[in-house]
RODO-2510 file (C-alpha; in nm, 4 decimals, decimal comma):
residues 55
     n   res          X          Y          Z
     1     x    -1,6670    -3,5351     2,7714
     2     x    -1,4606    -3,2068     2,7016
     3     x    -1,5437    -2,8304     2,8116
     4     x    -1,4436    -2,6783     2,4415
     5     x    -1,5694    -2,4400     2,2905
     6     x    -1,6577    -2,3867     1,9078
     7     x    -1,4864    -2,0171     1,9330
     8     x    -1,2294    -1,8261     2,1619
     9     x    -1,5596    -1,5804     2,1882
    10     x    -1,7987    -1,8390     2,3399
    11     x    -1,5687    -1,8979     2,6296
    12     x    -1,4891    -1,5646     2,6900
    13     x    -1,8220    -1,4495     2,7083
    14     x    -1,8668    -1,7672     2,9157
    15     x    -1,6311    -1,7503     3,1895
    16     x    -1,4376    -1,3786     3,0787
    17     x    -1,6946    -1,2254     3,4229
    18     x    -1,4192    -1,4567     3,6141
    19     x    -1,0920    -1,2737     3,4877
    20     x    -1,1636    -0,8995     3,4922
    21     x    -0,9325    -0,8300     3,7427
    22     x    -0,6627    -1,0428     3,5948
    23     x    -0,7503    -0,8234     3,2884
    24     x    -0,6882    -0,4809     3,4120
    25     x    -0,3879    -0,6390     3,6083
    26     x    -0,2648    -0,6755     3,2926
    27     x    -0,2987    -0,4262     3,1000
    28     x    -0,1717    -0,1866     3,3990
    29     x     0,1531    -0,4201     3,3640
    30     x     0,1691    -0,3691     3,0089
    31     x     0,0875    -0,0039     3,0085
    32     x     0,4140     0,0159     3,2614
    33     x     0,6094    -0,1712     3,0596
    34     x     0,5124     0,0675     2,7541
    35     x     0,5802     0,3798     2,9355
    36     x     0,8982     0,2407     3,0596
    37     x     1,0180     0,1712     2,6522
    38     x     0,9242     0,4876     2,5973
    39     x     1,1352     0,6905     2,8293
    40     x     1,4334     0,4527     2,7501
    41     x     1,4004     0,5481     2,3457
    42     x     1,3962     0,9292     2,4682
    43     x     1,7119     0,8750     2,6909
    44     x     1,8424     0,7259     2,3589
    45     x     1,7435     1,0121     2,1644
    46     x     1,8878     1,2624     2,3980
    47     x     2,2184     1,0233     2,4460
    48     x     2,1920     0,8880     2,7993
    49     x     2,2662     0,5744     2,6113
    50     x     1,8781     0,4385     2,6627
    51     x     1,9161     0,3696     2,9831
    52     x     1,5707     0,2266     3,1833
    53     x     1,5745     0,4120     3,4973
    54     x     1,3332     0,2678     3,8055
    55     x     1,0055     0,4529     3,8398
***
C-alpha cells in the first residue's frame, strides 16, 4: 500500500506542521543568497568588477 497523495496540497497540509523550521531555514538561506546577488550587481554597477565580498 503507498502513502500518496492525490495533490502536493494534501500532504503539505498533512505533514507541512513537521517542516516549519526547515522552512524558515530556508528561506533565511535564500534571502542571504539574494542579498548577496544584490550587492555583487551594485559592485558591478559601480565597477568593482561584481565582486561577492563575505558578510
Amino acid at each position: 500500500m503507498t502513502m500518496r497523495r492525490s495533490t502536493l496540497a494534501i500532504t503539505i497540509n498533512l505533514y507541512g506542521h513537521l517542516f516549519k523550521d526547515s522552512a524558515d531555514e530556508a528561506v533565511l538561506a535564500l534571502s542571504h543568497a539574494l542579498d548577496q546577488a544584490a550587492s555583487g550587481w551594485a559592485n558591478r554597477e559601480q565597477g568593482n568588477g561584481g565582486v561577492l565580498r563575505a558578510a
